[in-house]
N, C-alpha and C positions, 0 to 999 in steps of 0.2 A: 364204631364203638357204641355200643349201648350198655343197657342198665338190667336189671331184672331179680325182682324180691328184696331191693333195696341195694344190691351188691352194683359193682360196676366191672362190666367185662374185661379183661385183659387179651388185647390184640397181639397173639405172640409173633414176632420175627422170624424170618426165614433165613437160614443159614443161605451162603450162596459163593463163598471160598475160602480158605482155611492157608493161611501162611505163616512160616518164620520169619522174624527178620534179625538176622546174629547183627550185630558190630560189625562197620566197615573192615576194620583192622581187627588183628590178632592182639589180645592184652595181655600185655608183657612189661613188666615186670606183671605178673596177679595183684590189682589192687582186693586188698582187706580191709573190712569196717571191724573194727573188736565189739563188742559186747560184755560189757563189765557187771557184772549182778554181783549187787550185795549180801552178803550170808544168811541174812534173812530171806533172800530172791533165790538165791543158790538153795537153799534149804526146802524149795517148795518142787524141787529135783526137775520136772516137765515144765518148769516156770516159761522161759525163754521161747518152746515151742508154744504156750498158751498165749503169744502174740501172733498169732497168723490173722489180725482183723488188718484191715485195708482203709486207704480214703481212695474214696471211687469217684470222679470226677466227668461230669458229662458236659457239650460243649456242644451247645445248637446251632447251625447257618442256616440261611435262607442261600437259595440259589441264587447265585450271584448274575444279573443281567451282563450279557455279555456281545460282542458283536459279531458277526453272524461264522465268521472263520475260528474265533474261541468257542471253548465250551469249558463247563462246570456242572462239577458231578461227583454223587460220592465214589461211584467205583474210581475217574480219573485222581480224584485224592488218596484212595487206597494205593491206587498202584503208584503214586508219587512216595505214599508214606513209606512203604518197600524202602524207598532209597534214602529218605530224610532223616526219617527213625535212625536207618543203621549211622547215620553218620551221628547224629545225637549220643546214641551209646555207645562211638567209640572217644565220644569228649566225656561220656560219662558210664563208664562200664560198671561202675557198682547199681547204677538202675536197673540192670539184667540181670545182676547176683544170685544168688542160692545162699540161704541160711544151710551153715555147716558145724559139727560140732569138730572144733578144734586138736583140743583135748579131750583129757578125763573131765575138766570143769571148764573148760572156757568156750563159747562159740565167737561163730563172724559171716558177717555176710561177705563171700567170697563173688567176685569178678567172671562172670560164666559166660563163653561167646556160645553160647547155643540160643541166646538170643530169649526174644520174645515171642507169645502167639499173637497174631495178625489177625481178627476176624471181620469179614466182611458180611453185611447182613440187610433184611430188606423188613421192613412194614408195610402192610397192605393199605395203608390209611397216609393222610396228609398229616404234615407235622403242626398244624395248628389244632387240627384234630385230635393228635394225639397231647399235645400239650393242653388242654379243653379236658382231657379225659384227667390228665394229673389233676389240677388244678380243682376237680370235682373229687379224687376220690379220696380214701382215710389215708392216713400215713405208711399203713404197711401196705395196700393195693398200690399206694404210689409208689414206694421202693422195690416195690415187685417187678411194679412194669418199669421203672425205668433201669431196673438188674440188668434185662436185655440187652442192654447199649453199651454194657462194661465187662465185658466178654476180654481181660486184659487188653490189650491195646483192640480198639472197636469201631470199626467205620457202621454205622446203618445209614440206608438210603431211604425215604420218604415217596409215597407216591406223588409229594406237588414235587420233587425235583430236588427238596432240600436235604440234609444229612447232619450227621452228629458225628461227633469222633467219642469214644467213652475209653477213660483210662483208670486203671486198678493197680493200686503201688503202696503195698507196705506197709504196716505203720513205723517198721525201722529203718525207713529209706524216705519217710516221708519231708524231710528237710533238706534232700535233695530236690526233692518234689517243686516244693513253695520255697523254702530260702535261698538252693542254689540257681534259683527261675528255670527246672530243666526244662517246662514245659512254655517256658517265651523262648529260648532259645530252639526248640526244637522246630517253632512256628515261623521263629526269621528263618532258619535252612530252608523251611520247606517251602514256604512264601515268595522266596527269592529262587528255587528251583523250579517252580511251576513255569508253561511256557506252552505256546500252543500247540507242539509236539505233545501225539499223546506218551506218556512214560512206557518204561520196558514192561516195566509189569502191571498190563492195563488188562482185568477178567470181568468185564461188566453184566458178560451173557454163561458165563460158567454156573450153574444152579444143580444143586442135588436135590432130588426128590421130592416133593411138596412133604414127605409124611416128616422130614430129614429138622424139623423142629430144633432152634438152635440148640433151647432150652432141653431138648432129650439127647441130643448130641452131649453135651459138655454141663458139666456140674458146675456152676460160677457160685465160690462162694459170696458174691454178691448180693443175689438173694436169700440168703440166709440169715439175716438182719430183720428179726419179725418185729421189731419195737415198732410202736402205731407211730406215735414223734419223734423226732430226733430231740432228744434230751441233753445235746451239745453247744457248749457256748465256747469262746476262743476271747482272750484277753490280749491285751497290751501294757506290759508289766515291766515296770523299774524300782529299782532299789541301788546302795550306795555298798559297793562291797566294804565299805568302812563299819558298818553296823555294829556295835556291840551288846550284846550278844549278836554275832554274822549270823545272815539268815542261813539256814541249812536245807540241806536238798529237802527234806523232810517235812519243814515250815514252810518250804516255799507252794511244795506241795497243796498242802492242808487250808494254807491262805488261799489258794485258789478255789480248792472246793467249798470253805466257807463262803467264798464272793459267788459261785456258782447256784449255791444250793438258796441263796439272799433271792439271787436273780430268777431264776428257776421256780422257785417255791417247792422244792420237793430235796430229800437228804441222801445222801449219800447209803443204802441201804446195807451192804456187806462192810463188816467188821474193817475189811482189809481190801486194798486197791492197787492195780499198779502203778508206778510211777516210772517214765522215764525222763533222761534228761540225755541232749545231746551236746557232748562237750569236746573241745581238741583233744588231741591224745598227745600225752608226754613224748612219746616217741617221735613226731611225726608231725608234718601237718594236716595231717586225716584226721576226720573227724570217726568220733567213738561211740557208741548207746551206751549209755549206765540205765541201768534199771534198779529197782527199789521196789520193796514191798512195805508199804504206807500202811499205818492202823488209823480207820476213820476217828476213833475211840483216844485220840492225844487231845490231850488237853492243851490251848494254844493260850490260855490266858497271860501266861505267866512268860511267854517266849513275844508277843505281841506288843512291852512295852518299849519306846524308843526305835520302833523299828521306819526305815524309810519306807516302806513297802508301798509303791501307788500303781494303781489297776485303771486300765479303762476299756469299757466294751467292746470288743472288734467285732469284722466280721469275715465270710471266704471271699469276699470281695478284696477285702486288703492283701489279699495273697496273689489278685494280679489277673485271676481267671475269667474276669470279665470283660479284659479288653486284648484277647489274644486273634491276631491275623495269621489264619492257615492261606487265605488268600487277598492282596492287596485291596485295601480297603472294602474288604468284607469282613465287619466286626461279629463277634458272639450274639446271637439273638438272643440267650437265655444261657446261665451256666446251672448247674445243678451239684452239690459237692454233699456226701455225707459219710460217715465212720461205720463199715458195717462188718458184720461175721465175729462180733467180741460183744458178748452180752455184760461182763464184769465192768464196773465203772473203772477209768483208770484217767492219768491225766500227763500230759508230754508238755514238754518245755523248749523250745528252739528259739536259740540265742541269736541276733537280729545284728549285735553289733558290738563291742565292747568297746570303749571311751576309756584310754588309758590316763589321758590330762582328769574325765569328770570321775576317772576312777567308778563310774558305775555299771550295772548290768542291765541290757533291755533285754527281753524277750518277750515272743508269742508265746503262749500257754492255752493250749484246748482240753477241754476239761469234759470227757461224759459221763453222765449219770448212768446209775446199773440198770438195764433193760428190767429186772424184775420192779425196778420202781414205780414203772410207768403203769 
Protein backbone atom coordinates (compact mmCIF):
# COMPACT_ATOMS: atom_id res chain seq x y z
CA UNK A 1 0.00 0.00 0.00
CA UNK A 2 1.14 3.35 -0.64
CA UNK A 3 0.23 6.89 -0.71
CA UNK A 4 0.21 9.46 -3.55
CA UNK A 5 -1.05 13.46 -3.78
CA UNK A 6 -1.96 13.10 -0.23
CA UNK A 7 -4.65 10.22 -0.85
CA UNK A 8 -3.93 6.61 0.40
CA UNK A 9 -4.35 3.76 -1.92
CA UNK A 10 -6.88 1.28 -1.50
CA UNK A 11 -5.60 -2.52 -2.06
CA UNK A 12 -8.77 -4.03 -3.50
CA UNK A 13 -9.49 -7.91 -2.75
CA UNK A 14 -9.83 -10.78 -4.91
CA UNK A 15 -12.94 -12.65 -5.19
CA UNK A 16 -11.82 -16.36 -5.13
CA UNK A 17 -15.41 -18.39 -4.31
CA UNK A 18 -18.87 -17.51 -4.12
CA UNK A 19 -21.47 -19.78 -1.82
CA UNK A 20 -24.80 -20.16 -0.17
CA UNK A 21 -25.27 -21.28 2.99
CA UNK A 22 -29.40 -22.01 3.52
CA UNK A 23 -30.28 -23.31 7.36
CA UNK A 24 -29.41 -26.85 8.31
CA UNK A 25 -33.23 -27.67 8.59
CA UNK A 26 -36.30 -26.71 6.74
CA UNK A 27 -38.29 -23.71 8.94
CA UNK A 28 -41.41 -24.63 9.93
CA UNK A 29 -43.69 -23.30 11.46
CA UNK A 30 -42.27 -19.74 9.16
CA UNK A 31 -40.97 -17.67 12.02
CA UNK A 32 -42.17 -13.71 11.51
CA UNK A 33 -40.78 -10.50 13.07
CA UNK A 34 -43.96 -7.77 12.75
CA UNK A 35 -42.96 -4.37 12.17
CA UNK A 36 -45.26 -1.88 13.87
CA UNK A 37 -44.89 1.90 12.33
CA UNK A 38 -46.75 4.53 13.88
CA UNK A 39 -49.11 6.83 11.75
CA UNK A 40 -46.82 9.30 11.58
CA UNK A 41 -44.04 6.39 10.07
CA UNK A 42 -46.89 4.77 8.23
CA UNK A 43 -47.68 8.20 6.65
CA UNK A 44 -44.12 8.65 5.11
CA UNK A 45 -45.55 5.50 2.72
CA UNK A 46 -41.59 3.99 1.66
CA UNK A 47 -40.75 4.59 5.37
CA UNK A 48 -39.94 0.93 6.53
CA UNK A 49 -38.01 0.26 3.01
CA UNK A 50 -35.76 3.53 4.04
CA UNK A 51 -34.21 1.17 6.68
CA UNK A 52 -32.09 -0.99 4.45
CA UNK A 53 -28.71 0.49 6.54
CA UNK A 54 -26.78 -2.26 8.12
CA UNK A 55 -24.13 -2.88 11.14
CA UNK A 56 -21.21 -4.32 9.43
CA UNK A 57 -19.00 -6.16 11.81
CA UNK A 58 -15.37 -7.23 10.99
CA UNK A 59 -13.26 -9.61 13.10
CA UNK A 60 -9.38 -10.04 12.69
CA UNK A 61 -7.12 -13.30 13.44
CA UNK A 62 -3.74 -13.87 13.41
CA UNK A 63 -2.86 -17.40 12.12
CA UNK A 64 -3.03 -19.43 14.75
CA UNK A 65 0.59 -21.55 15.39
CA UNK A 66 -0.23 -24.96 15.12
CA UNK A 67 1.60 -28.38 15.02
CA UNK A 68 2.84 -29.70 12.11
CA UNK A 69 -0.47 -32.33 11.25
CA UNK A 70 -2.97 -29.11 11.92
CA UNK A 71 -3.31 -26.33 9.92
CA UNK A 72 -5.15 -22.77 10.02
CA UNK A 73 -6.49 -20.84 7.23
CA UNK A 74 -8.99 -18.81 6.05
CA UNK A 75 -10.16 -20.82 3.08
CA UNK A 76 -10.20 -24.05 5.93
CA UNK A 77 -12.62 -21.71 7.98
CA UNK A 78 -14.75 -20.80 5.10
CA UNK A 79 -15.26 -24.19 4.27
CA UNK A 80 -15.98 -24.98 8.06
CA UNK A 81 -18.41 -21.79 7.96
CA UNK A 82 -20.60 -23.80 5.05
CA UNK A 83 -21.52 -26.14 7.88
CA UNK A 84 -21.55 -23.88 11.33
CA UNK A 85 -23.29 -20.99 9.78
CA UNK A 86 -26.15 -23.33 8.58
CA UNK A 87 -26.62 -24.85 11.80
CA UNK A 88 -26.67 -21.18 13.53
CA UNK A 89 -29.54 -20.17 11.26
CA UNK A 90 -31.59 -23.00 11.73
CA UNK A 91 -31.41 -21.93 15.80
CA UNK A 92 -31.91 -18.70 14.41
CA UNK A 93 -33.85 -18.36 11.04
CA UNK A 94 -34.97 -14.91 11.20
CA UNK A 95 -31.15 -13.91 10.77
CA UNK A 96 -31.60 -15.10 7.00
CA UNK A 97 -35.17 -13.33 6.67
CA UNK A 98 -36.35 -11.07 3.78
CA UNK A 99 -38.29 -8.03 4.58
CA UNK A 100 -41.86 -8.59 3.16
CA UNK A 101 -44.78 -6.58 2.94
CA UNK A 102 -47.47 -8.22 4.58
CA UNK A 103 -50.36 -6.43 3.90
CA UNK A 104 -51.84 -3.32 2.48
CA UNK A 105 -49.97 -1.45 5.79
CA UNK A 106 -48.13 -3.90 7.73
CA UNK A 107 -44.51 -5.55 6.89
CA UNK A 108 -42.22 -8.38 8.68
CA UNK A 109 -39.23 -9.90 8.34
CA UNK A 110 -40.09 -13.19 7.11
CA UNK A 111 -37.91 -16.70 7.80
CA UNK A 112 -36.08 -17.52 4.25
CA UNK A 113 -34.11 -20.96 3.90
CA UNK A 114 -32.48 -19.63 0.77
CA UNK A 115 -30.01 -18.88 3.05
CA UNK A 116 -27.12 -16.40 3.08
CA UNK A 117 -24.17 -15.38 0.60
CA UNK A 118 -20.79 -16.91 1.54
CA UNK A 119 -17.91 -14.84 0.23
CA UNK A 120 -14.55 -16.02 0.15
CA UNK A 121 -11.74 -13.47 -0.75
CA UNK A 122 -8.10 -12.73 -0.90
CA UNK A 123 -5.74 -9.34 -0.21
CA UNK A 124 -2.47 -9.07 -1.80
CA UNK A 125 -0.84 -7.46 1.36
CA UNK A 126 -0.30 -8.62 5.04
CA UNK A 127 -2.91 -7.87 7.59
CA UNK A 128 -0.65 -5.69 9.63
CA UNK A 129 -0.14 -3.88 6.56
CA UNK A 130 -3.27 -3.65 5.88
CA UNK A 131 -4.29 -2.59 9.31
CA UNK A 132 -1.22 0.18 9.02
CA UNK A 133 -2.94 1.46 6.06
CA UNK A 134 -6.58 2.01 8.20
CA UNK A 135 -5.22 3.38 10.88
CA UNK A 136 -3.40 6.06 8.58
CA UNK A 137 -6.15 6.85 6.43
CA UNK A 138 -9.52 9.66 6.79
CA UNK A 139 -12.69 7.96 7.74
CA UNK A 140 -14.34 7.49 4.50
CA UNK A 141 -10.79 5.73 2.72
CA UNK A 142 -11.11 3.58 5.98
CA UNK A 143 -14.67 2.44 5.52
CA UNK A 144 -13.97 2.00 1.99
CA UNK A 145 -11.32 -0.39 2.42
CA UNK A 146 -12.55 -2.20 4.95
CA UNK A 147 -16.31 -2.56 2.88
CA UNK A 148 -14.35 -5.40 1.20
CA UNK A 149 -14.43 -7.73 4.19
CA UNK A 150 -18.29 -7.34 4.58
CA UNK A 151 -19.41 -8.80 1.49
CA UNK A 152 -22.64 -10.39 3.78
CA UNK A 153 -21.12 -13.22 5.52
CA UNK A 154 -17.14 -12.78 4.36
CA UNK A 155 -14.06 -14.76 4.87
CA UNK A 156 -10.73 -12.63 3.32
CA UNK A 157 -7.49 -14.30 3.46
CA UNK A 158 -4.18 -12.27 4.08
CA UNK A 159 -0.93 -12.73 2.59
CA UNK A 160 0.89 -13.37 6.19
CA UNK A 161 -1.57 -16.44 6.64
CA UNK A 162 -4.05 -14.35 8.67
CA UNK A 163 -7.98 -13.79 7.84
CA UNK A 164 -11.04 -11.87 8.77
CA UNK A 165 -14.61 -13.08 8.74
CA UNK A 166 -16.82 -9.66 7.97
CA UNK A 167 -20.56 -9.73 8.72
CA UNK A 168 -23.44 -7.42 7.38
CA UNK A 169 -26.99 -7.76 9.32
CA UNK A 170 -29.78 -5.44 9.24
CA UNK A 171 -30.63 -2.76 11.39
CA UNK A 172 -34.03 -4.64 11.95
CA UNK A 173 -32.42 -7.76 12.98
CA UNK A 174 -29.75 -6.18 14.72
CA UNK A 175 -30.78 -7.43 18.27
CA UNK A 176 -30.59 -10.60 17.37
CA UNK A 177 -27.23 -9.78 16.29
CA UNK A 178 -25.80 -8.27 19.83
CA UNK A 179 -28.69 -9.20 22.38
CA UNK A 180 -29.58 -12.70 21.27
CA UNK A 181 -25.20 -13.20 21.13
CA UNK A 182 -26.07 -14.90 17.43
CA UNK A 183 -22.60 -14.21 16.64
CA UNK A 184 -20.87 -15.98 20.22
CA UNK A 185 -23.10 -18.75 19.64
CA UNK A 186 -22.29 -19.24 15.99
CA UNK A 187 -18.28 -19.21 17.16
CA UNK A 188 -18.88 -22.01 19.90
CA UNK A 189 -20.50 -24.42 16.77
CA UNK A 190 -17.85 -23.62 14.78
CA UNK A 191 -15.00 -23.74 17.40
CA UNK A 192 -16.09 -26.95 18.64
CA UNK A 193 -16.49 -28.34 14.92
CA UNK A 194 -13.17 -27.46 13.66
CA UNK A 195 -10.85 -30.70 13.77
CA UNK A 196 -7.95 -31.70 11.72
CA UNK A 197 -9.99 -33.15 8.95
CA UNK A 198 -10.17 -30.75 6.34
CA UNK A 199 -14.14 -29.88 5.92
CA UNK A 200 -16.37 -30.90 3.02
CA UNK A 201 -16.45 -27.76 1.70
CA UNK A 202 -12.74 -26.82 1.53
CA UNK A 203 -11.94 -24.24 -2.12
CA UNK A 204 -8.62 -22.84 -1.20
CA UNK A 205 -7.26 -22.97 -4.81
CA UNK A 206 -10.80 -22.20 -6.80
CA UNK A 207 -9.96 -18.36 -8.15
CA UNK A 208 -11.65 -16.39 -10.93
CA UNK A 209 -9.90 -14.25 -13.03
CA UNK A 210 -7.49 -11.63 -11.74
CA UNK A 211 -9.78 -8.74 -13.62
CA UNK A 212 -12.97 -10.67 -11.60
CA UNK A 213 -12.56 -7.65 -8.68
CA UNK A 214 -14.83 -8.52 -5.85
CA UNK A 215 -15.89 -4.95 -5.65
CA UNK A 216 -17.03 -5.04 -9.78
CA UNK A 217 -18.51 -8.49 -9.12
CA UNK A 218 -21.14 -7.43 -6.38
CA UNK A 219 -22.53 -3.96 -5.18
CA UNK A 220 -22.15 -4.18 -1.18
CA UNK A 221 -23.92 -1.60 0.22
CA UNK A 222 -21.37 -1.51 2.65
CA UNK A 223 -19.43 0.98 1.02
CA UNK A 224 -21.88 3.13 0.52
CA UNK A 225 -21.46 4.99 3.84
CA UNK A 226 -19.44 8.21 2.57
CA UNK A 227 -19.57 9.94 6.23
CA UNK A 228 -15.65 10.83 6.89
CA UNK A 229 -16.46 9.74 10.97
CA UNK A 230 -18.65 7.76 12.34
CA UNK A 231 -20.78 10.17 14.24
CA UNK A 232 -22.37 7.14 16.54
CA UNK A 233 -22.41 6.73 20.14
CA UNK A 234 -24.40 3.58 21.87
CA UNK A 235 -25.65 4.20 25.63
CA UNK A 236 -26.60 2.31 28.65
CA UNK A 237 -29.98 3.56 29.74
CA UNK A 238 -32.24 2.96 32.79
CA UNK A 239 -35.31 4.45 33.89
CA UNK A 240 -38.19 3.33 36.48
CA UNK A 241 -41.45 2.38 34.39
CA UNK A 242 -43.13 3.99 37.42
CA UNK A 243 -42.42 7.54 36.05
CA UNK A 244 -45.01 10.16 36.09
CA UNK A 245 -45.20 11.57 33.62
CA UNK A 246 -44.04 7.60 31.94
CA UNK A 247 -41.22 8.24 29.83
CA UNK A 248 -42.61 7.66 26.17
CA UNK A 249 -41.14 6.14 23.20
CA UNK A 250 -40.73 9.58 21.88
CA UNK A 251 -38.83 11.06 25.16
CA UNK A 252 -37.02 8.37 25.39
CA UNK A 253 -35.82 8.98 21.99
CA UNK A 254 -34.96 12.81 22.17
CA UNK A 255 -33.18 12.20 25.73
CA UNK A 256 -30.83 10.25 23.85
CA UNK A 257 -29.97 12.47 21.13
CA UNK A 258 -29.94 15.40 23.52
CA UNK A 259 -27.02 13.08 25.53
CA UNK A 260 -25.52 12.43 22.11
CA UNK A 261 -25.50 15.65 20.52
CA UNK A 262 -23.75 17.03 24.62
CA UNK A 263 -21.17 14.26 23.66
CA UNK A 264 -20.66 14.62 20.06
CA UNK A 265 -20.64 18.38 19.78
CA UNK A 266 -22.49 18.51 16.82
CA UNK A 267 -26.96 18.54 16.50
CA UNK A 268 -29.07 16.62 15.28
CA UNK A 269 -29.53 18.34 11.63
CA UNK A 270 -32.94 17.09 9.88
CA UNK A 271 -36.22 18.31 11.44
CA UNK A 272 -37.26 14.67 11.74
CA UNK A 273 -35.39 11.11 12.47
CA UNK A 274 -36.16 7.54 12.77
CA UNK A 275 -36.69 5.92 15.85
CA UNK A 276 -37.00 2.31 16.43
CA UNK A 277 -37.69 0.33 19.49
CA UNK A 278 -37.53 -3.48 19.85
CA UNK A 279 -40.20 -4.74 21.96
CA UNK A 280 -42.09 -8.36 22.68
CA UNK A 281 -45.18 -8.72 20.87
CA UNK A 282 -48.54 -9.15 22.52
CA UNK A 283 -49.15 -12.18 20.66
CA UNK A 284 -46.21 -14.20 21.15
CA UNK A 285 -42.87 -14.49 22.55
CA UNK A 286 -41.25 -12.97 19.47
CA UNK A 287 -39.94 -10.21 19.50
CA UNK A 288 -41.31 -7.01 17.27
CA UNK A 289 -39.75 -3.54 15.44
CA UNK A 290 -41.94 -0.47 16.19
CA UNK A 291 -40.72 2.25 14.41
CA UNK A 292 -41.40 6.03 14.94
CA UNK A 293 -40.97 9.12 13.30
CA UNK A 294 -39.38 11.58 15.89
CA UNK A 295 -39.35 15.56 15.45
CA UNK A 296 -35.85 16.71 16.41
CA UNK A 297 -37.77 20.18 16.98
CA UNK A 298 -40.04 18.79 20.61
CA UNK A 299 -39.39 20.64 23.17
CA UNK A 300 -38.22 18.28 26.29
CA UNK A 301 -38.39 20.87 28.89
CA UNK A 302 -41.43 20.43 30.23
CA UNK A 303 -41.51 16.27 29.95
CA UNK A 304 -37.79 16.20 31.66
CA UNK A 305 -39.08 17.17 35.26
CA UNK A 306 -39.12 14.10 37.88
CA UNK A 307 -37.98 11.79 35.36
CA UNK A 308 -35.57 8.58 36.38
CA UNK A 309 -33.79 8.78 33.15
CA UNK A 310 -29.82 7.84 33.81
CA UNK A 311 -27.41 7.31 30.80
CA UNK A 312 -24.00 5.97 30.80
CA UNK A 313 -21.46 5.83 27.74
CA UNK A 314 -21.10 2.43 26.17
CA UNK A 315 -19.24 1.17 23.68
CA UNK A 316 -19.24 -2.03 20.50
CA UNK A 317 -17.08 -3.64 22.78
CA UNK A 318 -19.85 -4.30 25.45
CA UNK A 319 -21.73 -6.11 22.81
CA UNK A 320 -19.12 -9.01 23.20
CA UNK A 321 -17.28 -8.77 19.61
CA UNK A 322 -14.06 -8.58 21.12
CA UNK A 323 -13.54 -11.69 22.69
CA UNK A 324 -15.17 -14.17 20.05
CA UNK A 325 -13.21 -17.76 19.37
CA UNK A 326 -13.82 -19.10 15.79
CA UNK A 327 -10.87 -21.14 16.74
CA UNK A 328 -9.75 -22.42 20.41
CA UNK A 329 -7.82 -20.05 21.93
CA UNK A 330 -7.33 -17.73 19.17
CA UNK A 331 -8.94 -14.53 20.38
CA UNK A 332 -10.02 -11.44 17.93
CA UNK A 333 -6.88 -9.34 17.03
CA UNK A 334 -8.92 -6.34 16.26
CA UNK A 335 -12.87 -5.88 15.80
CA UNK A 336 -14.09 -3.24 13.64
CA UNK A 337 -18.18 -2.37 13.93
CA UNK A 338 -19.85 0.61 12.09
CA UNK A 339 -23.66 1.69 10.93
CA UNK A 340 -23.59 2.13 7.16
CA UNK A 341 -25.84 2.68 3.84
CA UNK A 342 -28.38 5.21 5.96
CA UNK A 343 -27.32 8.85 5.71
CA UNK A 344 -30.68 10.02 7.91
CA UNK A 345 -29.89 10.37 11.71
CA UNK A 346 -32.04 7.89 13.56
CA UNK A 347 -31.74 6.14 17.00
CA UNK A 348 -32.66 2.17 18.09
CA UNK A 349 -33.34 1.02 21.54
CA UNK A 350 -32.63 -2.79 22.51
CA UNK A 351 -33.98 -3.88 25.71
CA UNK A 352 -31.16 -5.85 27.81
CA UNK A 353 -33.41 -6.94 30.43
CA UNK A 354 -36.60 -6.13 32.25
CA UNK A 355 -36.61 -6.31 36.40
CA UNK A 356 -40.17 -7.13 37.30
CA UNK A 357 -39.37 -6.94 41.46
CA UNK A 358 -37.07 -3.21 40.47
CA UNK A 359 -40.06 -2.73 38.06
CA UNK A 360 -37.39 -0.95 35.77
CA UNK A 361 -36.28 -0.75 32.13
CA UNK A 362 -32.43 -1.10 30.82
CA UNK A 363 -31.45 -0.79 27.59
CA UNK A 364 -28.71 -0.14 24.80
CA UNK A 365 -29.62 2.77 22.74
CA UNK A 366 -27.19 3.80 19.61
CA UNK A 367 -27.79 6.95 18.53
CA UNK A 368 -26.29 8.33 14.88
CA UNK A 369 -25.87 11.59 13.83
CA UNK A 370 -27.23 12.65 10.06
CA UNK A 371 -24.30 12.06 7.58
CA UNK A 372 -25.05 15.73 6.22
CA UNK A 373 -23.73 17.06 9.70
CA UNK A 374 -20.61 15.92 9.46
Amino acid sequence: MGSGSGSVVIVRSEMEAVQTVPPLEITAPRKVRQIVMSSAAGAMGEYVWGWGGCVHTVLYYNKKPLAEEEEDSGSLHAGWIKESLAIALSQQPLFSGRLQKLDDVNYGIVANDAGVRLIEARLPVTMSEFLLHLDRACGSTRREAEAQLVFWKDVTKFACGGYSFGISCSLLLVDILFKENFLRKWADIHKNMVTKERPLFYLPNIKYTPASNITDVISSSASQDNSADDQTIIFNVKYSNEDNPPITDNTLALLCVEKAETKLGTKMALEYFSFSYVKESNNDNNMMMKLEKCSSKYDLATNKKNLSFKDQVASWDDFGTNKLEFRKGNMTLRVSNWIGSISKGFVMAIPYYFDNHENVSRLKVIVKMDSINK
